[in-house]
Backbone as CSV, one residue per row, in Angstrom:
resi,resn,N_x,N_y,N_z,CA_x,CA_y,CA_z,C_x,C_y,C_z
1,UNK,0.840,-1.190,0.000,0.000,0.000,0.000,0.874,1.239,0.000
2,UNK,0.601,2.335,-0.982,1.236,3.776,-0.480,2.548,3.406,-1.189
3,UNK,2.995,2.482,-2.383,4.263,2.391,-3.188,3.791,2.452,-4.412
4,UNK,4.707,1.993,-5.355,4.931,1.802,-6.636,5.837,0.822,-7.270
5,UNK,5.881,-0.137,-7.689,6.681,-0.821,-8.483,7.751,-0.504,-9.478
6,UNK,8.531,-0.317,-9.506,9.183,-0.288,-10.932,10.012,-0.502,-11.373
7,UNK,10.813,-0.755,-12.516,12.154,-1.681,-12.543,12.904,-1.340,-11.551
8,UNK,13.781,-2.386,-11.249,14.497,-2.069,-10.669,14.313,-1.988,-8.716
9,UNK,12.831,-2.218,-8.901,12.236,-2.336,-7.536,11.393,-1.028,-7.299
10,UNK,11.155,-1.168,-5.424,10.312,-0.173,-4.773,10.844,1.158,-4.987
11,UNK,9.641,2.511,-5.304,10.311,3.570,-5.924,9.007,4.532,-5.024
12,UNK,9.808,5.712,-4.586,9.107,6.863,-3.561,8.500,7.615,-4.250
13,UNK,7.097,7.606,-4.540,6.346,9.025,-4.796,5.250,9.888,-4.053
14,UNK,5.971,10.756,-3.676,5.661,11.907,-2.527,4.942,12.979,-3.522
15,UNK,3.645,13.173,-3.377,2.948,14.497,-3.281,2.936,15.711,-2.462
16,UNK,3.114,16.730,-2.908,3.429,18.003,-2.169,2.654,19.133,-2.547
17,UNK,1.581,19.617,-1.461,0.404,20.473,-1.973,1.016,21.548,-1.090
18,UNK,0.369,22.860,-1.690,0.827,24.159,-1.354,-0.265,24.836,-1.601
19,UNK,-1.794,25.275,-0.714,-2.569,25.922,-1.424,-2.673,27.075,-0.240
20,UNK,-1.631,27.503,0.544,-2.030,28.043,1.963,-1.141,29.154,1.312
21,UNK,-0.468,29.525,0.451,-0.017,30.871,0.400,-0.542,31.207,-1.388
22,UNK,-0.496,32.648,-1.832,-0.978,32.962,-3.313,-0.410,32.283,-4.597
23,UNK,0.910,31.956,-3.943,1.472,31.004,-5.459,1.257,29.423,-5.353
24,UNK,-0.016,29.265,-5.064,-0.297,27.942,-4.740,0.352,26.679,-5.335
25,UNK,0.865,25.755,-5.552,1.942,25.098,-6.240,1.481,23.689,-5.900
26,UNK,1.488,22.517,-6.788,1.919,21.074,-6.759,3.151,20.737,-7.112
27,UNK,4.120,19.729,-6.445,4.814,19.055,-6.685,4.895,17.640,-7.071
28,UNK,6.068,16.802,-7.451,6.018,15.004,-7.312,7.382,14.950,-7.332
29,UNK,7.892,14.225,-5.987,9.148,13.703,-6.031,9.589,12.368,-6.266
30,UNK,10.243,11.965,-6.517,10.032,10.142,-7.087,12.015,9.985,-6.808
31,UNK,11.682,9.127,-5.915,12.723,8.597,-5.062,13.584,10.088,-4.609
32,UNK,12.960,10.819,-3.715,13.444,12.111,-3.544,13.928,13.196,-4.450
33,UNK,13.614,12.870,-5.450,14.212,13.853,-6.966,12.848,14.468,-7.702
34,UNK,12.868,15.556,-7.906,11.792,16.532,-8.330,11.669,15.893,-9.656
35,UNK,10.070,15.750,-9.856,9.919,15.416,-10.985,9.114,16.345,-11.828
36,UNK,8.174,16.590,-11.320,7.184,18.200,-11.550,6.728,18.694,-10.666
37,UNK,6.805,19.342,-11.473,5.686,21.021,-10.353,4.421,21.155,-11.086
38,UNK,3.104,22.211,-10.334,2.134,22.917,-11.098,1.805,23.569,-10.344
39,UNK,2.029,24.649,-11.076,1.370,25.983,-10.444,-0.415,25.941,-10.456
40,UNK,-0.643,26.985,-9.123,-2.263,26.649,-8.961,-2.134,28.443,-9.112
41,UNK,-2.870,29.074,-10.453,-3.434,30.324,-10.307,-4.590,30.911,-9.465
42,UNK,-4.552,31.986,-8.951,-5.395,32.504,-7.819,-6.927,32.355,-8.231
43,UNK,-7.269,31.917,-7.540,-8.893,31.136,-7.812,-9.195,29.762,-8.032
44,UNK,-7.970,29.368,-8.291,-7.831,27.829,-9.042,-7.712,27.065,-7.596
45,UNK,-7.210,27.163,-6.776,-6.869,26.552,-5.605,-7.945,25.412,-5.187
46,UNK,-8.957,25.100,-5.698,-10.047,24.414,-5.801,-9.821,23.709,-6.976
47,UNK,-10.826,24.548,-8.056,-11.266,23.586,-9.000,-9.622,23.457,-9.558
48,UNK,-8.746,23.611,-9.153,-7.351,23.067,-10.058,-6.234,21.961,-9.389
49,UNK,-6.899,21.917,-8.400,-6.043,20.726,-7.327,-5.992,19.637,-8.143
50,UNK,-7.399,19.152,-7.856,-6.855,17.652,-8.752,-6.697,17.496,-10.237
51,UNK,-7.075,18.687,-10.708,-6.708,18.640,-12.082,-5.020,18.313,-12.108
52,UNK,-4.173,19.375,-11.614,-2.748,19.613,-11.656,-2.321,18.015,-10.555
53,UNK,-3.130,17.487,-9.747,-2.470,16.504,-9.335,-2.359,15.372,-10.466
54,UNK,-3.435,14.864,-10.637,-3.591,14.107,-11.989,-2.665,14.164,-12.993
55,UNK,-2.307,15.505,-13.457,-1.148,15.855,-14.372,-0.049,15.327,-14.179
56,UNK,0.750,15.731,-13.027,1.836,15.469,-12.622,1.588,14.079,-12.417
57,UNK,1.102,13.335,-11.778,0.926,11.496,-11.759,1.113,10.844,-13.140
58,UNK,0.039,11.786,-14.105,0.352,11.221,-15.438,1.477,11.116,-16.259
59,UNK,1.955,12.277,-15.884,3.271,12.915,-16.630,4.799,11.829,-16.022
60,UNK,4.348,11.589,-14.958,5.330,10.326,-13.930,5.419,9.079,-14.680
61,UNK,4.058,8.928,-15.134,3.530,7.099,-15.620,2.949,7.012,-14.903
62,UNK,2.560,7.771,-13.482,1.580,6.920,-12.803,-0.167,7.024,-13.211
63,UNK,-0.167,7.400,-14.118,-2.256,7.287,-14.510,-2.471,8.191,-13.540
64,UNK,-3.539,8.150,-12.858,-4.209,9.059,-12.086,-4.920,8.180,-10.993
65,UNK,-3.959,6.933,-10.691,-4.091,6.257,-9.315,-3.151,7.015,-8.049
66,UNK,-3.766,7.538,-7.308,-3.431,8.501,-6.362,-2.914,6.941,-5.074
67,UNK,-3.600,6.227,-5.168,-2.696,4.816,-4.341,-1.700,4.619,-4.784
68,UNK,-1.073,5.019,-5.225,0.349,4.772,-5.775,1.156,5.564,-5.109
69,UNK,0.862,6.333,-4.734,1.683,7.422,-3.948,2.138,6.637,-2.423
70,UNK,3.546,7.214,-1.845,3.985,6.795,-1.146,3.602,7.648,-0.194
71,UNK,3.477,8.862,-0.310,3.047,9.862,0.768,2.539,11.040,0.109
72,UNK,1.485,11.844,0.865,0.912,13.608,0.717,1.754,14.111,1.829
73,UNK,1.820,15.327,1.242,2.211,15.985,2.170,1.426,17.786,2.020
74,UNK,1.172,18.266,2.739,0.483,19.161,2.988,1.116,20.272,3.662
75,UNK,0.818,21.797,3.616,1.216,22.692,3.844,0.336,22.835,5.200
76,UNK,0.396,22.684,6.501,-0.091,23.441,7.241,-0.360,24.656,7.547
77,UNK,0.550,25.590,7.170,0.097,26.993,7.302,1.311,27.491,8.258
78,UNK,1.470,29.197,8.724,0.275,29.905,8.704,-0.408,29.941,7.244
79,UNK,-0.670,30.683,6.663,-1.481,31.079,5.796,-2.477,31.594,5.130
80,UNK,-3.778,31.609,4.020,-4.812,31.753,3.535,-5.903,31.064,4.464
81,UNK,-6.875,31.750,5.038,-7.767,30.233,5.795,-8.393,29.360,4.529
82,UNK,-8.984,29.982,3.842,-9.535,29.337,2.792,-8.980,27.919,1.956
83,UNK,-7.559,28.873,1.412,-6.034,27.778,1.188,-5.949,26.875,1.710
84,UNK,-6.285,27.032,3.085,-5.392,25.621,3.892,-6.343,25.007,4.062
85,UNK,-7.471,24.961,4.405,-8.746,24.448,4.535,-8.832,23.262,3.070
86,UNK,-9.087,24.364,1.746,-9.128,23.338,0.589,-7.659,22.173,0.819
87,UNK,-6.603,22.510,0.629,-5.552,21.880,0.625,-5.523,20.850,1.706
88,UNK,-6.274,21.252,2.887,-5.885,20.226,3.747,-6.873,18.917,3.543
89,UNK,-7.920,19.895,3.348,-9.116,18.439,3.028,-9.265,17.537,1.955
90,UNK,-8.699,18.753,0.654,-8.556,17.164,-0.543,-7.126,16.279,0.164
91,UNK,-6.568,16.756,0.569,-5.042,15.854,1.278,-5.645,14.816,1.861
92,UNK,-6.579,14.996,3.299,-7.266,14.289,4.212,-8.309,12.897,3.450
93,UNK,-8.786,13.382,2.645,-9.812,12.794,1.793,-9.040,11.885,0.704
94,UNK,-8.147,12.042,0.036,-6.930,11.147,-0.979,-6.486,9.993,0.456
95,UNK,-5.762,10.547,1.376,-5.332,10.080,2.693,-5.943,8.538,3.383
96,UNK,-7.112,8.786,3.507,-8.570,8.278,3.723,-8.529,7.521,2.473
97,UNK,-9.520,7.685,1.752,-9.819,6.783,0.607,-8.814,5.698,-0.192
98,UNK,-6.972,6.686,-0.459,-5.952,5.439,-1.522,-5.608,4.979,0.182
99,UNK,-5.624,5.481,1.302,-4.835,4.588,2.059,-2.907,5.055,2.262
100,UNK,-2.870,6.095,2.274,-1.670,6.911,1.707,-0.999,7.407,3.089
101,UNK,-0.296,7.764,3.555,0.180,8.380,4.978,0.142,9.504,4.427
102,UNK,-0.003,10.849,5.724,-0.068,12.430,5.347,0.891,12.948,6.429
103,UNK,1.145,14.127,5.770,2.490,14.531,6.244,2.115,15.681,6.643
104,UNK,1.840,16.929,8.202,1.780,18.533,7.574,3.119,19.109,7.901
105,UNK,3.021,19.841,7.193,4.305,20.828,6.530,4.665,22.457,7.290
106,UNK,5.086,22.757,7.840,4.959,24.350,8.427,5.361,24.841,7.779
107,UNK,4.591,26.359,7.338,4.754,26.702,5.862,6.156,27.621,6.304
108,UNK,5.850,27.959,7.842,7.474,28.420,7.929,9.020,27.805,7.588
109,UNK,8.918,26.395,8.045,9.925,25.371,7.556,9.950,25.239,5.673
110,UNK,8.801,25.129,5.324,9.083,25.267,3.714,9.206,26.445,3.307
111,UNK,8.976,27.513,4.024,10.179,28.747,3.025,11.178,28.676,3.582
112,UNK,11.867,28.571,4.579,13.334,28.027,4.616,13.960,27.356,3.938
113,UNK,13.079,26.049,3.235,13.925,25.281,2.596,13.897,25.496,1.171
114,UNK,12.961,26.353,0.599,12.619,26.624,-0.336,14.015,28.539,-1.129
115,UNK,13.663,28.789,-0.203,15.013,30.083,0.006,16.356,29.474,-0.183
116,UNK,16.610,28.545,0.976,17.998,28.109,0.514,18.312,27.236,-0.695
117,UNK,17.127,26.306,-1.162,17.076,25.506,-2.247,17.485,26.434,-3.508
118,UNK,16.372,27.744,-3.689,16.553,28.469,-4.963,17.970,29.075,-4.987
119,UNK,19.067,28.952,-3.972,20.471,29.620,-4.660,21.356,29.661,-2.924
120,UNK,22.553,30.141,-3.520,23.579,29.930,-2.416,23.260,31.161,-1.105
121,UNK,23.027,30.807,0.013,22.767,31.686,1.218,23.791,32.406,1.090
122,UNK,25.139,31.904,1.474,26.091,32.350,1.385,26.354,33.026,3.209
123,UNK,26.043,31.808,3.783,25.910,32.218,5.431,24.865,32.625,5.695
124,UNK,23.898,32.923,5.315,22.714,33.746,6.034,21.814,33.108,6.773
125,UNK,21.386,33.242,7.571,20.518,33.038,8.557,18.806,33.459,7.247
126,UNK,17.398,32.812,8.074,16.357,32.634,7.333,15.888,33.228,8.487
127,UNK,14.973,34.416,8.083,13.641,34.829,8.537,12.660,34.536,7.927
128,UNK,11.680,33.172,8.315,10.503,33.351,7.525,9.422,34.224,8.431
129,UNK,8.632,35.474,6.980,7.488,35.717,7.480,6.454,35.594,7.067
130,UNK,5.379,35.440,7.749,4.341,34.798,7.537,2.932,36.056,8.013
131,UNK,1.736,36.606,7.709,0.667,37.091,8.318,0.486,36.875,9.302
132,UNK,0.081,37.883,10.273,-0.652,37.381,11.614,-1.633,38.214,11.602
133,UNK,-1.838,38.725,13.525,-2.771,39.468,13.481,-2.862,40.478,12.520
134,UNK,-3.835,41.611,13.098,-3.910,42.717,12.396,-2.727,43.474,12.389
135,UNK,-1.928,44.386,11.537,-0.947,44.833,11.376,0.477,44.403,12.272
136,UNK,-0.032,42.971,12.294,1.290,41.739,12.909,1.367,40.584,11.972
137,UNK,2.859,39.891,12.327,3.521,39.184,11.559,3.784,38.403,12.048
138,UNK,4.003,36.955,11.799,4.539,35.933,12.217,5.837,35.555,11.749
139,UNK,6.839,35.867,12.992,8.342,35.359,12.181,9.067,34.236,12.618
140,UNK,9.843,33.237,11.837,10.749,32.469,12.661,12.395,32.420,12.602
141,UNK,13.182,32.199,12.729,14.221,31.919,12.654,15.282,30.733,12.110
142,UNK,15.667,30.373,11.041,16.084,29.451,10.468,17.663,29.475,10.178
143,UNK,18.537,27.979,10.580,19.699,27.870,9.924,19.511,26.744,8.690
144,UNK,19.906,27.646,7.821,19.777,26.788,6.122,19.837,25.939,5.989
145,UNK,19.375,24.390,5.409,19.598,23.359,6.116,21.195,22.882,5.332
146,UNK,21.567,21.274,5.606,22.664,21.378,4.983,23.008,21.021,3.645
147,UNK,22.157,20.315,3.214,22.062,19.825,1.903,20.952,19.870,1.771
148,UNK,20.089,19.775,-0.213,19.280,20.031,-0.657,17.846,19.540,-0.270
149,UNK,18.960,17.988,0.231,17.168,17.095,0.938,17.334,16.785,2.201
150,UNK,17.859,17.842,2.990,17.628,17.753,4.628,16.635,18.744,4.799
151,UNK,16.662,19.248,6.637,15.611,20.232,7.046,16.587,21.245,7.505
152,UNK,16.159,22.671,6.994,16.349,23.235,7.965,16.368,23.035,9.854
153,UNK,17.111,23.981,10.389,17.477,24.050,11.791,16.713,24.941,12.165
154,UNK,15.554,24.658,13.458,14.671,25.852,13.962,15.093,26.075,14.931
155,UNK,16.167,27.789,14.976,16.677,28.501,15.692,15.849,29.340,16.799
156,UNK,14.280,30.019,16.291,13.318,30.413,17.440,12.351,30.293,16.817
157,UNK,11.468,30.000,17.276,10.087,29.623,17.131,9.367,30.401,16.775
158,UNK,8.514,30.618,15.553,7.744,31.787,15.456,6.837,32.019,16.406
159,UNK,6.996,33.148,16.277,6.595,34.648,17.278,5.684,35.548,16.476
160,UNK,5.022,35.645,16.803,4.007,37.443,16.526,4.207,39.093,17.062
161,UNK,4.696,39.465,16.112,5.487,41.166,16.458,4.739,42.148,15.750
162,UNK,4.302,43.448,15.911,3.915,43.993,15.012,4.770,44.192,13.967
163,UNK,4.497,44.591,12.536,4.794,44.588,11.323,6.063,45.713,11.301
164,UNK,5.988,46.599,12.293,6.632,47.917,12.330,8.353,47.634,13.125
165,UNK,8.368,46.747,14.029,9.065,46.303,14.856,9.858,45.087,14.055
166,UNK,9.864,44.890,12.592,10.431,44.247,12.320,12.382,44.032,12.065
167,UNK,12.441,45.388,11.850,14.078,46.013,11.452,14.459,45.638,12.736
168,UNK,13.471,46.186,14.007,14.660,46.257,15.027,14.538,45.254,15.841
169,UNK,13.948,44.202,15.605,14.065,42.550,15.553,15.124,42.040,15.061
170,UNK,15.203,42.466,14.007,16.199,41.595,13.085,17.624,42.015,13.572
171,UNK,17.715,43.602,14.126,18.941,44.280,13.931,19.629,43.454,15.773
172,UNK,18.206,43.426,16.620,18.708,43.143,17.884,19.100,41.180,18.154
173,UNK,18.652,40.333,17.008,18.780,39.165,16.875,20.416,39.112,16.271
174,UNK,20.645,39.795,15.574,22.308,39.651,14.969,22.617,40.070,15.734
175,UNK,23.155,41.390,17.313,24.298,41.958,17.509,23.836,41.276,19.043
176,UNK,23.079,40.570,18.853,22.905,39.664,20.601,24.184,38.685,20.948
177,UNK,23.846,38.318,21.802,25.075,37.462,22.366,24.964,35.871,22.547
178,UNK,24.199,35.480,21.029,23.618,34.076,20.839,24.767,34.060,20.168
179,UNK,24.535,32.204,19.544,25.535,32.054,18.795,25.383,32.770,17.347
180,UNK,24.883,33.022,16.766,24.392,33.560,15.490,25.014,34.903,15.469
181,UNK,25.282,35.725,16.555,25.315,37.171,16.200,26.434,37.587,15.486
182,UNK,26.509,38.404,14.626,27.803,38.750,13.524,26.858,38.466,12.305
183,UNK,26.284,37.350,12.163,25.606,36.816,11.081,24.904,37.471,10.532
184,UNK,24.427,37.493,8.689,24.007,38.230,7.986,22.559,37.693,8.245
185,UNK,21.196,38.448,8.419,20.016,37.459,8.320,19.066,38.315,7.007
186,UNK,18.886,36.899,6.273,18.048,37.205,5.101,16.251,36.943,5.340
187,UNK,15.537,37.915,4.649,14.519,37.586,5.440,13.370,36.816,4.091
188,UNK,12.759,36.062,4.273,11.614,35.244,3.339,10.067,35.958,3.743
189,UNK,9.506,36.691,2.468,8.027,37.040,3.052,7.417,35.547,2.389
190,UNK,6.056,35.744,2.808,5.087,34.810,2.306,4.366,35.397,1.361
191,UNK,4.274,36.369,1.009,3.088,37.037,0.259,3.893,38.492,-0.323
192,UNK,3.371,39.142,-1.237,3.821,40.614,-1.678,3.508,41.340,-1.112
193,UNK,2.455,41.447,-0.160,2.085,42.210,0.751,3.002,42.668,1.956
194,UNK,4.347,41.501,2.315,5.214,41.223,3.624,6.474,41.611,2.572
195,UNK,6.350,40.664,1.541,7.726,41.737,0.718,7.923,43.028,0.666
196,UNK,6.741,43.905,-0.006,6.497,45.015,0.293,7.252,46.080,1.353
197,UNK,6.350,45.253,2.685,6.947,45.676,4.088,8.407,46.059,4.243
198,UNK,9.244,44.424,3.757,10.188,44.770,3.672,11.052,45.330,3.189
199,UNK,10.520,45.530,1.715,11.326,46.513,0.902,11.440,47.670,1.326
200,UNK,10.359,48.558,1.980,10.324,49.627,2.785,11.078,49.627,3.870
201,UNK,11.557,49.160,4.226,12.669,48.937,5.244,13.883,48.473,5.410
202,UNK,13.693,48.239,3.771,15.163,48.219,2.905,16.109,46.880,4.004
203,UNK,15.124,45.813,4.164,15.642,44.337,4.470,16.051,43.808,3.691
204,UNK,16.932,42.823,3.832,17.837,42.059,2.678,16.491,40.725,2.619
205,UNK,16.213,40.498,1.620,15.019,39.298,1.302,14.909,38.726,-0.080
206,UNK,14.336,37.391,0.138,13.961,36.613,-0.746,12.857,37.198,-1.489
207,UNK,12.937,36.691,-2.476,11.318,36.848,-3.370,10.391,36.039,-2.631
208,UNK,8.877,36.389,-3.177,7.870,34.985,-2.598,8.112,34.143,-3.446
209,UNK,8.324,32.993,-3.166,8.647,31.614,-3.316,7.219,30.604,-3.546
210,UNK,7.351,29.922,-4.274,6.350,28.482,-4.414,6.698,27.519,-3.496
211,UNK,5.708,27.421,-2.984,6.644,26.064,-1.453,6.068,24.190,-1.794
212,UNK,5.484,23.853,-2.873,5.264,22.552,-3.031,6.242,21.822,-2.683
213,UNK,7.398,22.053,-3.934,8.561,21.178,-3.509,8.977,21.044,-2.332
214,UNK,8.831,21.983,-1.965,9.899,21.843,-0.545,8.733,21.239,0.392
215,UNK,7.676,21.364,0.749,6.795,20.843,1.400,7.138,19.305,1.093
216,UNK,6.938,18.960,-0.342,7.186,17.320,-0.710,8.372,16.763,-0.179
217,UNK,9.123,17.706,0.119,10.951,16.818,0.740,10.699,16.817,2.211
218,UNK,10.329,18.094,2.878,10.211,17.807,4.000,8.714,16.906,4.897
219,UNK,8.060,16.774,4.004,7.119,15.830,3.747,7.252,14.316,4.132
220,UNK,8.275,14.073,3.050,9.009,12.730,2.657,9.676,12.303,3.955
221,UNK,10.575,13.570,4.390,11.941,13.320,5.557,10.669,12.739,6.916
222,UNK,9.665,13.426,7.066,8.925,13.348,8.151,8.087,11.903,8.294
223,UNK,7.438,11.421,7.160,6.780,10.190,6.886,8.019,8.783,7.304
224,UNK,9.497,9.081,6.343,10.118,8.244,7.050,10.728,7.724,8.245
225,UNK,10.834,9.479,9.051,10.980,9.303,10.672,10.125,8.874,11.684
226,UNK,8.533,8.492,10.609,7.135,8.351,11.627,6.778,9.264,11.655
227,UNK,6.967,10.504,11.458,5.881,11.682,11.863,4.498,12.020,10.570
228,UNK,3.740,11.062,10.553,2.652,10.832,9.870,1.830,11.367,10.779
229,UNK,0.782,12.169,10.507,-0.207,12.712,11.129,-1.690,12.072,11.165
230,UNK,-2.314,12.274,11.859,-3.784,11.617,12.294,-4.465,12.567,11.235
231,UNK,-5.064,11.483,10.480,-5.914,11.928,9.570,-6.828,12.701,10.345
232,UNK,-7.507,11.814,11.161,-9.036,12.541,12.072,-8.551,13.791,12.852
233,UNK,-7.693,14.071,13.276,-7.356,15.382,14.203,-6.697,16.417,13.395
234,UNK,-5.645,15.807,11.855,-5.161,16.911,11.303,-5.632,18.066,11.442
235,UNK,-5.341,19.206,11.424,-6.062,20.665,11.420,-4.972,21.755,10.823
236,UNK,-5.273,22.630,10.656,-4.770,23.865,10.108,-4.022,24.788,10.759
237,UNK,-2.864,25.223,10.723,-2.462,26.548,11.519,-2.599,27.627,11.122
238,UNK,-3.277,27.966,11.376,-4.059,29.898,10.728,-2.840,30.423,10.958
239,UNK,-2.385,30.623,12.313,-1.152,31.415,12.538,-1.828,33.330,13.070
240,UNK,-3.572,33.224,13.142,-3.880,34.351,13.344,-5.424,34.142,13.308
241,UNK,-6.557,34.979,14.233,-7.821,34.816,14.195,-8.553,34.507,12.985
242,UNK,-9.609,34.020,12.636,-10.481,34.619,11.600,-11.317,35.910,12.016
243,UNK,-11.204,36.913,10.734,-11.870,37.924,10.618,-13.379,37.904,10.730
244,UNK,-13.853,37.095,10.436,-15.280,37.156,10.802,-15.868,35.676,12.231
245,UNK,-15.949,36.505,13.094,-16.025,35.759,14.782,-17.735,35.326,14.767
246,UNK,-17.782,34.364,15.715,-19.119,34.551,16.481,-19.128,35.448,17.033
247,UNK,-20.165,36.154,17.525,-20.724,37.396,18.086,-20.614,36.924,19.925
């Protein structure tokens, strides 16, 4: 159950969904090596999931038997509520039905790995940020991981700061008296909205990034250590209220 056959013997194919931030993305890794991607355009995050999953399976050889897969892996969030909601439940529901193990993903850990994947750090330390409250942010702290298909190192735990307090976060995390300080820190938004931010504050940063792939590796790393998640309890990390409350 949850393999594939193929010459040569048993062969890994890991699904990697990303619908919790705007560049919504599918992946397929097959024996840890990227095989495709698909981008999910804004609105599509629904009706384009299983279209683009299907694709990529087909495009593998695998037909559009989703039991074939060795593992999902899923973006937990923070994120879109909407995003993570769709993403988590077609995940939950494939999960359920082929019989597949599920993996969730912190969307903070996949822009870390996704930042250092797209090009050389060159020493830098990872700020991922992520939305929070109202005119707050969710940030964490990352050492790059060491090679392409490990995990990043979680240096502090995301935190919620206002949006404004971000420079002198960053400026008082380098000249502290941790081990890190001296160190250059590069920062990862989640959205153009947090890039933005930072450009105004003239932070050294990543572009927004597509996080499938990297969700699918660290996905993969987690399923083989056991950290498979309970289908029935999986849930979402908003990372921040919903805007519209009970009264």
């Amino acid at each position: 159950m949850g393999s594939s056959t193929a010459i040569g013997g048993i062969m890994r194919f890991i699904l990697g969904i990303d619908t919790a931030s705007p560049r919504g993305s599918l992946a397929l890794l097959v024996d840890r090596a990227p095989r495709g991607t698909a981008a999910l355009s804004r609105g599509e995050h629904s009706s384009g999931l299983a279209n683009a999953a299907a694709r990529l399976m087909r495009e593998a050889g695998l037909g559009v038997g989703l039991a074939s897969l060795s593992g999902l892996a899923v973006s937990q969030g923070p994120g879109s509520f909407t995003g993570l909601r769709i993403g988590l439940a077609w995940a939950k529901g494939i999960a359920v039905g082929a019989g597949v193990p599920l993996a969730l993903v912190s969307a903070h850990e996949a822009a870390a790995h996704a930042a250092a994947s797209a090009g050389p750090t060159d020493g830098d330390l990872l700020v991922t940020v992520t939305p929070g409250e109202r005119k707050q942010v969710e940030f964490a702290l990352w050492e790059p991981p060491a090679a392409a298909r490990s995990r990043p190192r979680l240096l502090l735990a995301p935190e919620s700061i206002p949006e404004d307090e971000i420079t002198d976060r960053l400026i008082a995390m380098s000249s502290s008296g941790s081990g890190w300080a001296g160190r250059s820190i590069r920062a990862i938004p989640a959205n153009d909205a947090i890039a933005a931010l930072l450009d105004e504050d003239e932070i050294a940063r990543a572009p927004v990034l597509a996080l499938a792939e990297s969700v699918a590796v660290i996905g993969d790393l987690l399923i083989q250590e056991g950290g498979v998640a309970d289908v029935v309890l999986a849930a979402p990390a908003y990372g921040r209220a919903p805007n519209a409350r009970k009264p």
